[in-house]
Residue frames relative to the residue before (quaternion, step in Angstrom):
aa qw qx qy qz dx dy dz
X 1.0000 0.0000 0.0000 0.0000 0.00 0.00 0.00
X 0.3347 -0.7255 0.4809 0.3612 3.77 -0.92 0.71
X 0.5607 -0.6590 0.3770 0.3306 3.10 -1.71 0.13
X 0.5590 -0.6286 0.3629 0.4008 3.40 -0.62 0.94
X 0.5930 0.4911 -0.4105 0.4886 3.80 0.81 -0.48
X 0.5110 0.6180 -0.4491 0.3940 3.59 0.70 -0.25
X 0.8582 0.3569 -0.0265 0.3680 3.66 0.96 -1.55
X 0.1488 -0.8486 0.4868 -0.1439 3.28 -0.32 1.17
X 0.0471 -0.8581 0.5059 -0.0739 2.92 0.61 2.04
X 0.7142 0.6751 -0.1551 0.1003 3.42 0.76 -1.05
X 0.4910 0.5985 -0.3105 0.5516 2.82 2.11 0.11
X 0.7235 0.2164 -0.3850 0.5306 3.47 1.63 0.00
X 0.3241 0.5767 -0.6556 0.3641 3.62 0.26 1.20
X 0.2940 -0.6480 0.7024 -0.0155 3.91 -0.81 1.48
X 0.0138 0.7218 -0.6670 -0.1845 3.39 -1.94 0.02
X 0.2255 -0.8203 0.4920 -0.1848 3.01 -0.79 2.07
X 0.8122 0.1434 -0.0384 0.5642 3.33 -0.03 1.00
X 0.6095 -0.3919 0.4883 0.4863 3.58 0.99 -0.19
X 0.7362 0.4714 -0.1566 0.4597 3.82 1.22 -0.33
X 0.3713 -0.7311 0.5397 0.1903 3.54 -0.52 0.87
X 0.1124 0.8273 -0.5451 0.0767 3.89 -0.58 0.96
X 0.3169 -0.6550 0.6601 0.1867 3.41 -1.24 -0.30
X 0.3577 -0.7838 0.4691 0.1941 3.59 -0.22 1.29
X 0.5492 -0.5567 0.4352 0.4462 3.51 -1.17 0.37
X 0.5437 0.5771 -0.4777 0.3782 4.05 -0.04 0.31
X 0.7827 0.3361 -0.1543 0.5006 2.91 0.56 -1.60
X 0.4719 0.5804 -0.4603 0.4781 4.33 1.18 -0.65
X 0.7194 0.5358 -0.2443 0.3684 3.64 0.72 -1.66
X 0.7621 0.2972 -0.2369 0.5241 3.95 1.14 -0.79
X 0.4603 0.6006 -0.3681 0.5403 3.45 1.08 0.30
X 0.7267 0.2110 -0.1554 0.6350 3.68 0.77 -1.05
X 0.7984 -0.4905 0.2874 0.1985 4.05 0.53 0.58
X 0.6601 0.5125 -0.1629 0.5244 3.57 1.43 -1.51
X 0.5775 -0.5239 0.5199 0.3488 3.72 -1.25 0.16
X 0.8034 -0.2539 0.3859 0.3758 3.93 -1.12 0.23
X 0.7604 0.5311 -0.0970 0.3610 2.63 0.05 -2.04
X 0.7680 0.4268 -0.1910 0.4377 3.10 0.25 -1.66
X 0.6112 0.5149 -0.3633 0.4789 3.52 0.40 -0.96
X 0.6089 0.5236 -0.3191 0.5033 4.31 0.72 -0.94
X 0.6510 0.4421 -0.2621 0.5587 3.75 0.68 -1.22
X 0.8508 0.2613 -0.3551 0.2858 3.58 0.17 -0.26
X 0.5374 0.6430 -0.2721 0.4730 3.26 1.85 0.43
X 0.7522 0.3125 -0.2270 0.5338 3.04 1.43 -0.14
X 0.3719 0.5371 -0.5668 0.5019 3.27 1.88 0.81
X 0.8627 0.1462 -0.1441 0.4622 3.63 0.80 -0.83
X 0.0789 -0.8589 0.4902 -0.1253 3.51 0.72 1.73
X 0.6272 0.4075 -0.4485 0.4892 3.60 1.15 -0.06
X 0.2911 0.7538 -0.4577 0.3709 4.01 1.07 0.48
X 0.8501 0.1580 0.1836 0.4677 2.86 0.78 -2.07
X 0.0107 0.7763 -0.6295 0.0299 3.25 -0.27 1.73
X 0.8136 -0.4979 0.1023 0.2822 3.09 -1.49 0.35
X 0.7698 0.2259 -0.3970 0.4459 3.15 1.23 0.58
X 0.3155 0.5305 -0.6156 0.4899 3.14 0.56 1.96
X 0.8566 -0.0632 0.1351 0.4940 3.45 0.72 -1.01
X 0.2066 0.7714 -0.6008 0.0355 3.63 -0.42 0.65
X 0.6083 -0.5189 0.5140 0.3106 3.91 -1.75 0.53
X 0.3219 -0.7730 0.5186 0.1730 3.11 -0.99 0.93
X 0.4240 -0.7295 0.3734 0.3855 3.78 -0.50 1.35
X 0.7774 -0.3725 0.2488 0.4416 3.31 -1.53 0.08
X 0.5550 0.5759 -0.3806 0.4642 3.86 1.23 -1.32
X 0.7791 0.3837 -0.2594 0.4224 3.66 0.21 -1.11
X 0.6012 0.4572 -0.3603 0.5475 3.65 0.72 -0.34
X 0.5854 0.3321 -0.5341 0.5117 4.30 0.60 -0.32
X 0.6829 0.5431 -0.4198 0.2501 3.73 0.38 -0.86
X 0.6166 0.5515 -0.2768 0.4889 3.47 0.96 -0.91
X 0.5702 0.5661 -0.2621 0.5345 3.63 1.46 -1.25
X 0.7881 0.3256 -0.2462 0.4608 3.80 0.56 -0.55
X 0.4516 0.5114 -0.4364 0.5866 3.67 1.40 -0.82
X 0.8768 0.3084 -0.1770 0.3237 3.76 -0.18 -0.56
X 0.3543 -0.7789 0.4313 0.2859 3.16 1.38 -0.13
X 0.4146 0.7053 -0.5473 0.1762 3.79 1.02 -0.09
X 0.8205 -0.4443 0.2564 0.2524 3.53 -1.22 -0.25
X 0.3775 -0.6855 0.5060 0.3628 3.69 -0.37 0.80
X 0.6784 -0.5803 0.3153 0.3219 3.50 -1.39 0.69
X 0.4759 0.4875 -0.3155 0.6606 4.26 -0.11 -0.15
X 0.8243 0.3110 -0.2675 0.3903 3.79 0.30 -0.56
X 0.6465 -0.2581 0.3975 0.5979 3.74 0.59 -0.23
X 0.5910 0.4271 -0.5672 0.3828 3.91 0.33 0.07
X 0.8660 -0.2524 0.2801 0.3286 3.02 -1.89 -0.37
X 0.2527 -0.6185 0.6884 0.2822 4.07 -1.23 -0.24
X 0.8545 0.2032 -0.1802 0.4428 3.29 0.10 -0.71
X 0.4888 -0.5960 0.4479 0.4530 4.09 -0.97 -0.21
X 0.4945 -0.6299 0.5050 0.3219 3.37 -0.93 0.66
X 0.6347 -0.6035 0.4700 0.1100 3.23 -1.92 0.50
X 0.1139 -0.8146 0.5012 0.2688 3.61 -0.29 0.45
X 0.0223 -0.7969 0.5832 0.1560 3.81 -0.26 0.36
X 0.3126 -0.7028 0.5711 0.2867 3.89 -0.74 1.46
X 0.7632 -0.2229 0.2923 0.5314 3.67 -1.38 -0.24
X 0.6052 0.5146 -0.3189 0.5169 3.86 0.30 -1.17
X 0.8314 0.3030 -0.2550 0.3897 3.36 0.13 -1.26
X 0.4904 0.6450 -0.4574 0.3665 3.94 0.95 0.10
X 0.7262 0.5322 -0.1542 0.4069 2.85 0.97 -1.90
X 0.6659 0.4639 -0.3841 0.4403 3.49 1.28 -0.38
X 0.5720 0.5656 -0.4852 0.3427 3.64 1.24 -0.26
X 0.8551 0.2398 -0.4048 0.2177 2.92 1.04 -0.61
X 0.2687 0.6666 -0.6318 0.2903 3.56 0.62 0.66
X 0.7043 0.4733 -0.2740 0.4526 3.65 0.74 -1.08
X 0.5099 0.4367 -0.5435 0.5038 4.11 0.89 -0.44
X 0.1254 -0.6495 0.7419 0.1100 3.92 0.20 -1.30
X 0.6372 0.4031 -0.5637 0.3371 3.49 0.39 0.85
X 0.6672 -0.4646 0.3254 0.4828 3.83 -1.19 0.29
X 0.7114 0.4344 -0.4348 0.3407 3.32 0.35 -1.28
X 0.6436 0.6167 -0.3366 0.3037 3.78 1.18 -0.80
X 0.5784 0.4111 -0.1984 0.6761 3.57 1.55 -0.54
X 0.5754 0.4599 -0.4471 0.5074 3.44 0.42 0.71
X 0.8362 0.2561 -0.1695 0.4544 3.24 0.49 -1.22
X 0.4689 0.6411 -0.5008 0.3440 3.20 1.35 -0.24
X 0.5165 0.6772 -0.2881 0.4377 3.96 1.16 -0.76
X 0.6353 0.5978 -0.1476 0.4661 3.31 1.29 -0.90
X 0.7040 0.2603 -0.1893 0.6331 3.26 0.89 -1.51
X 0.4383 0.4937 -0.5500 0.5115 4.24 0.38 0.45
X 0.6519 0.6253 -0.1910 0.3842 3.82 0.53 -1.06
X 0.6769 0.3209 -0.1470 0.6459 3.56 0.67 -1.65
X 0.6261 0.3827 -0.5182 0.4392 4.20 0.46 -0.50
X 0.5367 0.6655 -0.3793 0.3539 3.92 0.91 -1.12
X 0.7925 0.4953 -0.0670 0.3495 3.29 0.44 -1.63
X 0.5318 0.4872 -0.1988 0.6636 3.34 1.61 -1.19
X 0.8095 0.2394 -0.3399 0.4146 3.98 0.25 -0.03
X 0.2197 0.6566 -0.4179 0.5881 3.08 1.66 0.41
X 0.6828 0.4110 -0.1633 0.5816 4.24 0.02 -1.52
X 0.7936 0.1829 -0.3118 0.4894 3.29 0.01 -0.48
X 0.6494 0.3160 -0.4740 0.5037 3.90 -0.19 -0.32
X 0.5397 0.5488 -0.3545 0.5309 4.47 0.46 0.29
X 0.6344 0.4958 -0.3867 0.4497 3.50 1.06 -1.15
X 0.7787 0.5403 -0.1666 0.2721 3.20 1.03 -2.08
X 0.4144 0.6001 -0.4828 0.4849 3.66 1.74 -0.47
X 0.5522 0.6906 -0.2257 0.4089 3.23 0.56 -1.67
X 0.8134 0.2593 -0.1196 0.5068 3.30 0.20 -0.78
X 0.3904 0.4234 -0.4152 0.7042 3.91 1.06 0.08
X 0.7200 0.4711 -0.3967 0.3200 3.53 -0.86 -0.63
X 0.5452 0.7810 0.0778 0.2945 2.81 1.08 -1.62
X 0.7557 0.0429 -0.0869 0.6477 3.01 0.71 -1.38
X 0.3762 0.4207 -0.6499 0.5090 4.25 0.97 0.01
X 0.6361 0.3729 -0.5310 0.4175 3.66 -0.60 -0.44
X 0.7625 0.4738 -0.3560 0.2597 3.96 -0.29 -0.75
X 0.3631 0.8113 -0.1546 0.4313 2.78 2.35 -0.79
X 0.7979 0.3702 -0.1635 0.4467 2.95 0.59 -1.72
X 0.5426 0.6462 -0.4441 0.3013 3.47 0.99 -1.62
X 0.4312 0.6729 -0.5053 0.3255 4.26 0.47 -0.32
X 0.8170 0.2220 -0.3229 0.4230 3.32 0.80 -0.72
X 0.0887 0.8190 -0.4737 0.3114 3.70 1.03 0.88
X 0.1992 -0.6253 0.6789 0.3294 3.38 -1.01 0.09
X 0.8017 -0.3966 0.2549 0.3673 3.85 -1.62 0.51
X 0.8249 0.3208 -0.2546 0.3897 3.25 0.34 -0.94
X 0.3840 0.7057 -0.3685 0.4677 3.89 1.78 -0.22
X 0.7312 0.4360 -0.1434 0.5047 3.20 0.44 -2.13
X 0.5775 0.5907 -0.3631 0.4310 4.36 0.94 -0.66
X 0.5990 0.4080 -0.2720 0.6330 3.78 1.33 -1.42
X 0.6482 0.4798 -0.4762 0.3507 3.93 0.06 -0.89
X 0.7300 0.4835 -0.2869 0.3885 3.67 0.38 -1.38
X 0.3905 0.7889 -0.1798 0.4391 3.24 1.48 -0.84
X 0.6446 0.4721 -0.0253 0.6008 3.47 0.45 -2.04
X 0.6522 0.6227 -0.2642 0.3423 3.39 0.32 -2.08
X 0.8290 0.2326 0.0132 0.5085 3.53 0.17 -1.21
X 0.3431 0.4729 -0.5363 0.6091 4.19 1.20 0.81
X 0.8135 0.4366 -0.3100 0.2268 3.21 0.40 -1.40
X 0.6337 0.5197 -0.2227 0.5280 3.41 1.34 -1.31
X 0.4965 0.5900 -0.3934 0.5006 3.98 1.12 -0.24
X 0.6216 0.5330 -0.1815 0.5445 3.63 0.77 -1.60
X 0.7197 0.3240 -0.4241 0.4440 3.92 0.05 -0.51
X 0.1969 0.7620 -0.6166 0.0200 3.70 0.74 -1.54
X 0.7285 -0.4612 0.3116 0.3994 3.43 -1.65 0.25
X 0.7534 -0.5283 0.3690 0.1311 2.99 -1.69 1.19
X 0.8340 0.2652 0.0782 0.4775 2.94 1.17 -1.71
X 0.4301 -0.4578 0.5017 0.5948 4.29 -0.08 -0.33
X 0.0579 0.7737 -0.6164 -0.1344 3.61 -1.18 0.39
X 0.6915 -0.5875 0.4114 0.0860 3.29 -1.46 0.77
């Protein structure tokens, strides 16, 4: 079995919709199988995956992701079709449906990086309570105190920003 420190899903966890996912490209080289194959076996078993396991990403959200990434325009090597989003639920069901080892292996992985990544974000939000009672208080500051605090105030809230790439 590999070592989870080896794998570094979380740089391909996206939020889409208000929803953290893993696109079908990156689910498909993570679990071993080609694009393709991983799409064909979701729509052999489309009653698996309802829409909040997996949904297509409309054209608007696929140019954005196309320009955030700079990847190719279709006709050129890019994609034909829009890609899939697959939430945590909806990975773990691909891989029951790949039924290959590496896919139950990593599928343990991508449970892990979603764990850990709400882990960062429920930390951010303390963080961010705390935070603002403190900004609360800073009123009774004299000007130039409360000028360095806000100062500080907003490095800090820059420095957390989202967890994940958002959409």
């Amino acid at each position: 079995m590999t070592d989870s420190r080896d794998i570094d899903i979380a740089p391909h966890i996206r939020t889409i919709r208000a929803v953290r996912v893993l696109l079908d490209s990156d689910l498909a080289a993570l679990y071993g199988v080609p694009t393709k194959r991983l799409n064909e076996a979701v729509k052999r078993n489309r009653n698996r995956f309802p829409a909040d396991f997996a949904f297509q990403l409309t054209p608007d959200e696929q140019s954005r992701l196309r320009s955030q990434f700079a990847t190719s325009n279709t006709g050129r090597g890019g994609r034909r079709y829009s890609a899939t989003a697959f939430t945590e639920h909806g990975a773990i069901m691909a891989a029951t449906i790949l039924n290959s080892p590496l896919a139950v292996e990593m599928s343990l992985h991508v449970v892990r990086a979603f764990v850990k990544l709400r882990r960062v974000l429920a930390s951010n939000v303390e963080l961010a309570r705390r935070l603002e009672s403190l900004e609360k208080s800073v009123t009774t500051l004299d000007a130039s105190t409360r000028k360095e605090f806000v100062r500080v105030y907003k490095a800090i809230l820059k420095l957390m920003g989202p967890a994940s790439r958002e959409q």
